[in-house]
C-alpha positions as protocol buffer text, in pm:
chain_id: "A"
residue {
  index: 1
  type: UNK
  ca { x: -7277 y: 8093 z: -795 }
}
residue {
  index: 2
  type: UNK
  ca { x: -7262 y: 7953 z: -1157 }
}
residue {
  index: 3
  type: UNK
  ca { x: -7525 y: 7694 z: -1272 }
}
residue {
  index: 4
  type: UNK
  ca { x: -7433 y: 7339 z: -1348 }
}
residue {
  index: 5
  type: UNK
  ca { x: -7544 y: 7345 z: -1757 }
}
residue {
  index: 6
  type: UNK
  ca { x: -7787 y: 7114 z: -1836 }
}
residue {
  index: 7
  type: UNK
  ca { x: -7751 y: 7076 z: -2230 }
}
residue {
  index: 8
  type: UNK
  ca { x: -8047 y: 6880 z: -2273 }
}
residue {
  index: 9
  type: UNK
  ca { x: -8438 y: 6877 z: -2185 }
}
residue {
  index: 10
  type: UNK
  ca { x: -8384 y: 6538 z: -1981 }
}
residue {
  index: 11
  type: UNK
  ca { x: -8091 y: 6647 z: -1789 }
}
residue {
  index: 12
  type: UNK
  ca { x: -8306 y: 6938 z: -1691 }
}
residue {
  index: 13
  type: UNK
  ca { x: -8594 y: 6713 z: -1584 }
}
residue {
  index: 14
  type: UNK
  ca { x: -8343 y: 6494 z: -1399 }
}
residue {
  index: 15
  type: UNK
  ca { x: -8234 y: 6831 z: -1218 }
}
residue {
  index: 16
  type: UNK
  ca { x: -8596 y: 6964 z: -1132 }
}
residue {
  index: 17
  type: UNK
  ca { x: -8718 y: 6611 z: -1018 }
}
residue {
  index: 18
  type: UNK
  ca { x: -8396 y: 6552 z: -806 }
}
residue {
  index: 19
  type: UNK
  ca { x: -8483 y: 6913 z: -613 }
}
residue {
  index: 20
  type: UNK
  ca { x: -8864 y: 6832 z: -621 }
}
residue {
  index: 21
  type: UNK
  ca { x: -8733 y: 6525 z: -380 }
}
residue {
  index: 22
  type: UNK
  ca { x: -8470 y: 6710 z: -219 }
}
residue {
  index: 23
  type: UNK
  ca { x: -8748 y: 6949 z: -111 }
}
residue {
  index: 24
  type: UNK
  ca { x: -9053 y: 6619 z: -39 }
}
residue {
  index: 25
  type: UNK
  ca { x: -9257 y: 6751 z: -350 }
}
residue {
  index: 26
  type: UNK
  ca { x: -9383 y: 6502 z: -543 }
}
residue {
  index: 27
  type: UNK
  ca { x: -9391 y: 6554 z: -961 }
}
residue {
  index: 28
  type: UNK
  ca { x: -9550 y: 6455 z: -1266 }
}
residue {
  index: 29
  type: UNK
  ca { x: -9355 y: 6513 z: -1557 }
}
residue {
  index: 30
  type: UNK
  ca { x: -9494 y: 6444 z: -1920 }
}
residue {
  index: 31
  type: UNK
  ca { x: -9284 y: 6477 z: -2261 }
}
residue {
  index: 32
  type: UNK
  ca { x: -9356 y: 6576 z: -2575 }
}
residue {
  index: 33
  type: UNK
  ca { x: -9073 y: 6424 z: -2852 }
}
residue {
  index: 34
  type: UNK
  ca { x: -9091 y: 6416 z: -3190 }
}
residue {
  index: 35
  type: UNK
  ca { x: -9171 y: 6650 z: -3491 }
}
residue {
  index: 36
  type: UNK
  ca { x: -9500 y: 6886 z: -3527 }
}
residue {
  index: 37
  type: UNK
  ca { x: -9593 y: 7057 z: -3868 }
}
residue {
  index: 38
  type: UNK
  ca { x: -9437 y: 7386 z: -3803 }
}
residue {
  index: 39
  type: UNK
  ca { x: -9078 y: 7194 z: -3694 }
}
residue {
  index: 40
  type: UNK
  ca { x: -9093 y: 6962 z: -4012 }
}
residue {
  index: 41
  type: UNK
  ca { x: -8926 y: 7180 z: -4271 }
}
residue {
  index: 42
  type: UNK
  ca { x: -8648 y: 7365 z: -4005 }
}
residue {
  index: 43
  type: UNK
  ca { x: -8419 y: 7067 z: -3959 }
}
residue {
  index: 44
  type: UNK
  ca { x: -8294 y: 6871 z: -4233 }
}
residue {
  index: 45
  type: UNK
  ca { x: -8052 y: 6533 z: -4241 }
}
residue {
  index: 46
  type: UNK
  ca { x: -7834 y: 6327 z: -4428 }
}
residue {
  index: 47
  type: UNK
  ca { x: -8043 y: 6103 z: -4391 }
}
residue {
  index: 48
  type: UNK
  ca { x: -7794 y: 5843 z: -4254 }
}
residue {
  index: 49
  type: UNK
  ca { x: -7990 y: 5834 z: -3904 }
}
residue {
  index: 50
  type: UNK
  ca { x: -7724 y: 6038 z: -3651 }
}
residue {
  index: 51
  type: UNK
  ca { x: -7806 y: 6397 z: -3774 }
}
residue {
  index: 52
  type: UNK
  ca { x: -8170 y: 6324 z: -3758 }
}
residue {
  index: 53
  type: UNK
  ca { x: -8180 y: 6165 z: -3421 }
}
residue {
  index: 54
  type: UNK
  ca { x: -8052 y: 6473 z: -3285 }
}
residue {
  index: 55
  type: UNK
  ca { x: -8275 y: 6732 z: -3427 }
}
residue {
  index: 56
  type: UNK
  ca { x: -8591 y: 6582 z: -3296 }
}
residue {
  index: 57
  type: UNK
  ca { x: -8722 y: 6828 z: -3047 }
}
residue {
  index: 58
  type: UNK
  ca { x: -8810 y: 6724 z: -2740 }
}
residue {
  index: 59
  type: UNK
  ca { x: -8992 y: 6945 z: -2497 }
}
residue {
  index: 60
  type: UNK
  ca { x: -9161 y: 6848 z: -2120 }
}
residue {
  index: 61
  type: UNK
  ca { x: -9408 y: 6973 z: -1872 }
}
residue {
  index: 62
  type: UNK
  ca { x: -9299 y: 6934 z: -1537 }
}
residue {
  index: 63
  type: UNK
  ca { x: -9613 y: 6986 z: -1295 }
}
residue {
  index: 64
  type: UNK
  ca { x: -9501 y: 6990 z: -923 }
}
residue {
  index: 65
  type: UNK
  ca { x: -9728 y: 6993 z: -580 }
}
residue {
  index: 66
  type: UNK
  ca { x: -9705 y: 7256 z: -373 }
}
residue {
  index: 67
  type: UNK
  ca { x: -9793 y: 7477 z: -236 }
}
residue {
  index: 68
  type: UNK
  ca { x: -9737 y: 7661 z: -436 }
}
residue {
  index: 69
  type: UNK
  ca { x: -9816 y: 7453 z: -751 }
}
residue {
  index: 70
  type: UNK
  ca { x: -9537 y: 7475 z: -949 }
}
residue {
  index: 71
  type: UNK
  ca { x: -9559 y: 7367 z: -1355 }
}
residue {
  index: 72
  type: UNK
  ca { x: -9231 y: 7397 z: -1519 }
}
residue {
  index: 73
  type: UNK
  ca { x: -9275 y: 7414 z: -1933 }
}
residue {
  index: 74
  type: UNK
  ca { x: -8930 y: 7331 z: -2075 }
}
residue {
  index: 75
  type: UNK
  ca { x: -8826 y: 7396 z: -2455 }
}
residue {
  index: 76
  type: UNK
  ca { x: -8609 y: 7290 z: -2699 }
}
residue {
  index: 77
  type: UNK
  ca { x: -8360 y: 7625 z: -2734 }
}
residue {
  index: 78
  type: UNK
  ca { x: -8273 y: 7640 z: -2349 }
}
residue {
  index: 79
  type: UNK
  ca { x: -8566 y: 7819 z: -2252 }
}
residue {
  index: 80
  type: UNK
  ca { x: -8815 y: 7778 z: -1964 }
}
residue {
  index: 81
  type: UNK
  ca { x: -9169 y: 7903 z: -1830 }
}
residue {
  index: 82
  type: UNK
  ca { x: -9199 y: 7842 z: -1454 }
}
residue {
  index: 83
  type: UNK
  ca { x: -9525 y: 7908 z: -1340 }
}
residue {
  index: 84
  type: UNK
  ca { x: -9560 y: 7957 z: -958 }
}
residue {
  index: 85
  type: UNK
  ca { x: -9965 y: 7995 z: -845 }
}
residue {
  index: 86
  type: UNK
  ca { x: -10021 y: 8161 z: -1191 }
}
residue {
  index: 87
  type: UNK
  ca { x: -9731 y: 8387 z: -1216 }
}
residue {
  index: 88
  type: UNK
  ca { x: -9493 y: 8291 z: -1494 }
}
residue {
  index: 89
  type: UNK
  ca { x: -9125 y: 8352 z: -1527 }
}
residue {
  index: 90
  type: UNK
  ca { x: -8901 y: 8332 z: -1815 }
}
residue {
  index: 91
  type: UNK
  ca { x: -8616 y: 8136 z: -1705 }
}
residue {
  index: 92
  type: UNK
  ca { x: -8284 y: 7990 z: -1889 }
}
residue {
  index: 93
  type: UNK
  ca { x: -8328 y: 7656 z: -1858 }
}
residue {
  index: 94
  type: UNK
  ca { x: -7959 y: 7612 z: -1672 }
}
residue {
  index: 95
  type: UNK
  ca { x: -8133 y: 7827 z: -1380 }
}
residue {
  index: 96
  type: UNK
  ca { x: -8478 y: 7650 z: -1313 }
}
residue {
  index: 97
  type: UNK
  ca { x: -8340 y: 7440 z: -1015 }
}
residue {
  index: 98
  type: UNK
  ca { x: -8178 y: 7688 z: -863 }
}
residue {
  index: 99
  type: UNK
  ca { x: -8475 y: 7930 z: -924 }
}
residue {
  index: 100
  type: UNK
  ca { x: -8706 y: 7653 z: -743 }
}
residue {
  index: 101
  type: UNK
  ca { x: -8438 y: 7605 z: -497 }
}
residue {
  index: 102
  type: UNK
  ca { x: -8517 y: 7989 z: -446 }
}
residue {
  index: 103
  type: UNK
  ca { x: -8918 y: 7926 z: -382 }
}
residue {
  index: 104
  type: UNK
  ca { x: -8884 y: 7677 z: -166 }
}
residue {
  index: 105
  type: UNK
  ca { x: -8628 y: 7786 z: 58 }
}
residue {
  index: 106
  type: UNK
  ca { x: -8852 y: 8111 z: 136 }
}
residue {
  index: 107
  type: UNK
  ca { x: -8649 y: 8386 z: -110 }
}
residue {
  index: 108
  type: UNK
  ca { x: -8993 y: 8548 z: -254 }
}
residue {
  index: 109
  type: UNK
  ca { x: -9174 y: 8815 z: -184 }
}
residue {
  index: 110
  type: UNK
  ca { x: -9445 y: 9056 z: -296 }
}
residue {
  index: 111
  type: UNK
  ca { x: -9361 y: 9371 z: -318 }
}
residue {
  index: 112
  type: UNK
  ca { x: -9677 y: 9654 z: -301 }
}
residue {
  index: 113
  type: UNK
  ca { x: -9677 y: 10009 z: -341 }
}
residue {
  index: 114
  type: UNK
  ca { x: -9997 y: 10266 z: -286 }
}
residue {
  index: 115
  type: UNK
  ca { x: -9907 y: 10468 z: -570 }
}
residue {
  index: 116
  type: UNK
  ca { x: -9882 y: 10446 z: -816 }
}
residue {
  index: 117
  type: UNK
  ca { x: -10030 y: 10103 z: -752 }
}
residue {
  index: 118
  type: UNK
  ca { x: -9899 y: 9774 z: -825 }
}
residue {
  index: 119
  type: UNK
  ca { x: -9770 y: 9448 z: -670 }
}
residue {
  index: 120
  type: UNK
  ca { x: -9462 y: 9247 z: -806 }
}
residue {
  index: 121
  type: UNK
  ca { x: -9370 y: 8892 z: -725 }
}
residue {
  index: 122
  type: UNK
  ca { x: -8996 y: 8920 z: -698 }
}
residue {
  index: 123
  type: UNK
  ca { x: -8776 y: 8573 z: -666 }
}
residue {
  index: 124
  type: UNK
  ca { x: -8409 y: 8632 z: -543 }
}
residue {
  index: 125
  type: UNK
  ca { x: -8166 y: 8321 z: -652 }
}
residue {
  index: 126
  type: UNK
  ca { x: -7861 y: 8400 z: -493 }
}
residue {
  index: 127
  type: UNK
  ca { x: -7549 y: 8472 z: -741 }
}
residue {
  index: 128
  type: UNK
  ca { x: -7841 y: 8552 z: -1048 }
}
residue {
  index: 129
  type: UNK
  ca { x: -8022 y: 8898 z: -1075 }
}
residue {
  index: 130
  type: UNK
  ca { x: -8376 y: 8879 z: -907 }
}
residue {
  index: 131
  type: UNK
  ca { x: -8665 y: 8781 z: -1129 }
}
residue {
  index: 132
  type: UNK
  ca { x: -8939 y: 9042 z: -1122 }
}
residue {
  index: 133
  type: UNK
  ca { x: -9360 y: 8936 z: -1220 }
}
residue {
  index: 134
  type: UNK
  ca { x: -9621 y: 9198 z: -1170 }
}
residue {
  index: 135
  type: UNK
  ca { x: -9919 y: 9030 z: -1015 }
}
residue {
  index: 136
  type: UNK
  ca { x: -10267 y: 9109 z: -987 }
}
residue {
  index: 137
  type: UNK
  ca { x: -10586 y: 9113 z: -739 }
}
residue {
  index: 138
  type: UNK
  ca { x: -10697 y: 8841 z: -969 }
}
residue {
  index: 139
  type: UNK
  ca { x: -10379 y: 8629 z: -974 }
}
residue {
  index: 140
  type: UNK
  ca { x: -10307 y: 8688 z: -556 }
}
residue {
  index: 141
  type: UNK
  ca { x: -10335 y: 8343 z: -409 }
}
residue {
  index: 142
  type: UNK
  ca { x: -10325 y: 8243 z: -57 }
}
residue {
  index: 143
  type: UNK
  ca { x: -9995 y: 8159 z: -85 }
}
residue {
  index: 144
  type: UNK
  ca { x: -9861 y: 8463 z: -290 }
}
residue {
  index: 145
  type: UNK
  ca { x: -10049 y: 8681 z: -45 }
}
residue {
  index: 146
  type: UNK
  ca { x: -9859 y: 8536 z: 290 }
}
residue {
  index: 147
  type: UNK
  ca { x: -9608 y: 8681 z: 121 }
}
residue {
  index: 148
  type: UNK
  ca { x: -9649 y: 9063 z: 43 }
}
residue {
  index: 149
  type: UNK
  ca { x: -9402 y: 9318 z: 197 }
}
């Protein structure tokens, strides 16, 4: 199932609130626009206004109630960090809703094996190939653990 694109770091907070409420979470979202020291020399204008408008960076933190707690970290280049009870996914930004869609709607699972041993937090979004996390007796929450195959 392709992913509606979301070309910009508000459209993607638009689409991660709206499924936040579709699924009675409630969010806090905080943004960080504008230029730091190691962005300053990257991006240059012609210093008419347009150009520069559009190469300010803007980049949010989307923290989300659970359980599990969800904190989605969104980037300027289409890039993501979902974090779900500690474990954190790389995600193109175009698939975050669907990916929380995915948590939400009961499509993870732990998977453990005796040897050699490990446990991996796998999330399956349906039409996307399954996200894989290992996870650790130190990271296993209440949560993650109702959840081990």
């Amino acid at each position: 199932m392709p992913q509606d694109p979301l070309p910009s770091t508000q459209s993607a907070v638009l689409a991660i609130e709206a499924m936040a409420a579709r699924h009675g979470r409630s969010v806090r979202t905080s943004h960080d626009i504008g230029r730091d020291q190691t962005f300053a020399g990257l991006v240059g204008g012609d210093g008419g206004g347009s150009d520069e408008l559009a190469a300010i960076p803007h980049e949010a933190l989307v923290e989300i109630s659970g359980p599990p707690e969800v904190t989605v970290r969104l980037f300027v280049h289409d890039d993501a960090v979902v974090t779900v009870d500690t474990i954190a996914f790389d995600v193109p930004r175009d698939s975050v809703p669907a990916f929380l869609n995915s948590v939400w709607t009961g499509l993870v699972h732990l998977r453990q094996r005796v040897f050699p041993p490990s446990c991996t937090m796998i999330v399956t979004v349906p039409g996307e190939p399954s996200y894989r996390e290992a996870v650790t007796l130190y990271t296993l929450t209440p949560w993650l653990a109702g959840r081990l195959r």
